[in-house]
N, C-alpha and C positions, 0 to 999 in steps of 0.2 A: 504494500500500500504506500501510497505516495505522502511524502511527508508535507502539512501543510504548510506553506509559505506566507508569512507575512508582509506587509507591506513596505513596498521598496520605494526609496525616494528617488526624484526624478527635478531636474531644473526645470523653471518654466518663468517666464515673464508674466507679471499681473498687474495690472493700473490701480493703485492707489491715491487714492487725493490729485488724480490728473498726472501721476509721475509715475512709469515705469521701473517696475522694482522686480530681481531675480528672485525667487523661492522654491524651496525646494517642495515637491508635491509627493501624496502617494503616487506607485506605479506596480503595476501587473502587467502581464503580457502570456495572452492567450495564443500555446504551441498545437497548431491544430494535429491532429493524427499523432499526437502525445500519450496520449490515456488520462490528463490529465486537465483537459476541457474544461465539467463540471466542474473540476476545482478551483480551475484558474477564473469560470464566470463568478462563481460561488464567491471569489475572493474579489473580486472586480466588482461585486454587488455591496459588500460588505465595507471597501471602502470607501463606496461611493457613500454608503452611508454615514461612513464613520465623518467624511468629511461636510454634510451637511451638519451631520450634529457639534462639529466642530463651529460652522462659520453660525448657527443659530444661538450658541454658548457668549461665542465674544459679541451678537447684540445685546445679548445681556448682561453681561460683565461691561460693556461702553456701557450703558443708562444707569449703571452703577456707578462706574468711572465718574460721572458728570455727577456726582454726592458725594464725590470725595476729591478734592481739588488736590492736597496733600495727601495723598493714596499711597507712598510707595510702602511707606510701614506702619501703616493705619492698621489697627489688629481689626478691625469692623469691616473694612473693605475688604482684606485677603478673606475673613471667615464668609462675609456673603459670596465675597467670589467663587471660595472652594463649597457653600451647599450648591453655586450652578457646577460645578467642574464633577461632580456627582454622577452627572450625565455617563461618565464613562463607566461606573459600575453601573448605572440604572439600567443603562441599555446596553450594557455585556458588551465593553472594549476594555477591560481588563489587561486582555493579552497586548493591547497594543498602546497600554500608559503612553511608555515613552516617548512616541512616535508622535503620540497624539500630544503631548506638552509641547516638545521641541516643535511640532510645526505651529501651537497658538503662541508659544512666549519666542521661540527666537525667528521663527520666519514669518508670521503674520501680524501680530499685535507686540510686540514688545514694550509695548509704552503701559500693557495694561498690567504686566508683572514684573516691574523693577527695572524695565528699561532696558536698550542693546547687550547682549554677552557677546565675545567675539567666538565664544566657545561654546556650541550646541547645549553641550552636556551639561555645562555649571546654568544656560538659559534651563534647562527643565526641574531643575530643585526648587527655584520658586512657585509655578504651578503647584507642583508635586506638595510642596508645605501647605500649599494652599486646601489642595482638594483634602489631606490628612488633617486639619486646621476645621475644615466645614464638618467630619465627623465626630469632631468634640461636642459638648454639652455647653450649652450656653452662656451659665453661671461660670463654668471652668476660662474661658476666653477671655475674660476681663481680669486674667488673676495674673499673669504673665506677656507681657508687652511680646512686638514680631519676631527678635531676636530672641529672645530666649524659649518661644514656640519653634521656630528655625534650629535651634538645638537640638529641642526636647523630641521635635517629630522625627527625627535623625536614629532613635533606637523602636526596631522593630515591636519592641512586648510594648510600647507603650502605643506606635501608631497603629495597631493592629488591636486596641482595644481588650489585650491582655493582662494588661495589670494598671487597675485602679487607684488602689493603694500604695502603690509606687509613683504613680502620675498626680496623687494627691501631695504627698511627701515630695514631691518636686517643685509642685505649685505652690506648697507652704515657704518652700526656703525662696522660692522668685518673692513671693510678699512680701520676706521677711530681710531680705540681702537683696544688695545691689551687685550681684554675680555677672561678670562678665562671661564671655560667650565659653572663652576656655576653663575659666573657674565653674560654670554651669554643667560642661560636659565631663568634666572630671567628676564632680558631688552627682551626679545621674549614676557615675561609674561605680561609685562609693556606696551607694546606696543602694545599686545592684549588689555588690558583692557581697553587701551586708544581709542582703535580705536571703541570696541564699545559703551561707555558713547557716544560717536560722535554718531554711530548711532543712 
C-alpha cells in the first residue's frame, strides 16, 4: 500500500494590497497509470481544503487584529487568535500543523503573528503558542503574560492538557516572580523533576 503523502510546497506569485509577493503554496501532482490516482485526488481535495480553511481563519484573526492595535504580545489577542486556529483540530488537519502555521505566519499574514521571520521554522512557534494558548481555560490566561505562556507551552505534559497541577504550580510562581524566560524554563524543569522523585 502506498504510503500517504503530504502536502508539498510549491512557489507561486499572489497580489496582495496591489503588490506582487512570492509564496510558497501547497502542491500534489496526480501520476496517472501510478496506482496511486485516488490518492493523489484524495490528497489534492484535502488541501484544497485545508487551504480554504486557512484563508477563512486569517479573516478572522484580521477583525480581531483591528481590536488590538498593540497585538504582538497582547495575551487577549494571541488567546482569541488561537480559539480560531482550532480550526485545525476541529476539522482534522492535525497531521498537517506545520505546514499549515508556516504558510498563515510566515508566507501569508505575518503581520498577524509577530511579524516577518527570515526562518520558516522559528515563523511557526508563534501560531503554534497560539493555537496551544486558545486551549487553556480562561481564568488561567490572565495569570501569566505572552512570554512566559511562550515558555510554558514549550513542555508537552503541560500543552497537551496533562498535568494541571503542574500548570497550576507554574502559574502561581508567574504571579508571584518576575521570572525571566530562562529562569521560567529552568523552575518548569524543577518542578518537573520534583514532582516525579514524589512519584
Amino acid at each position: 500500500m502506498a504510503s500517504k503523502k503530504r502536502g508539498i510546497l510549491r512557489r507561486e506569485t499572489i497580489t496582495v494590497d496591489g503588490k506582487e509577493i512570492e509564496v510558497d503554496t501547497f502542491d500534489a501532482k496526480v501520476l496517472l497509470g501510478s496506482g496511486e490516482e485516488l490518492e493523489s485526488i484524495d490528497e489534492l481535495l484535502r488541501q484544497e481544503e485545508a487551504e480554504k480553511a486557512i484563508q477563512a481563519a486569517l479573516k478572522e484573526i484580521d477583525a480581531i487584529a483591528q481590536r488590538y492595535p498593540d497585538r504582538e504580545k497582547d495575551i487577549w489577542y494571541c488567546y482569541e487568535v488561537g480559539k480560531v486556529l482550532q480550526f485545525v483540530s476541529n476539522e482534522g488537519f492535525t497531521d498537517r500543523k506545520g505546514l499549515i502555521w508556516r504558510r498563515m505566519a510566515h508566507d501569508l499574514r505575518p503581520d498577524l503573528f509577530g511579524g516577518k521571520r527570515k526562518n520558516p521554522e522559528e515563523a511557526k512557534r508563534y501560531p503554534e503558542t497560539m493555537y496551544y494558548l486558545g486551549k487553556q481555560k480562561k481564568e488561567n490566561v490572565k495569570r501569566a503574560h505572552f512570554g512566559q505562556w511562550y515558555e510554558i507551552l514549550k513542555f508537552k505534559r503541560i500543552y497537551e492538557g496533562k498535568d494541571s497541577e503542574l500548570l497550576d504550580k507554574i502559574l502561581t510562581e508567574c504571579e508571584s516572580k518576575n521570572l525571566s524566560s530562562v529562569q521560567l524554563r529552568q523552575r518548569i524543569k524543577e518542578l518537573q523533576a520534583s514532582k516525579s522523585k514524589v512519584k
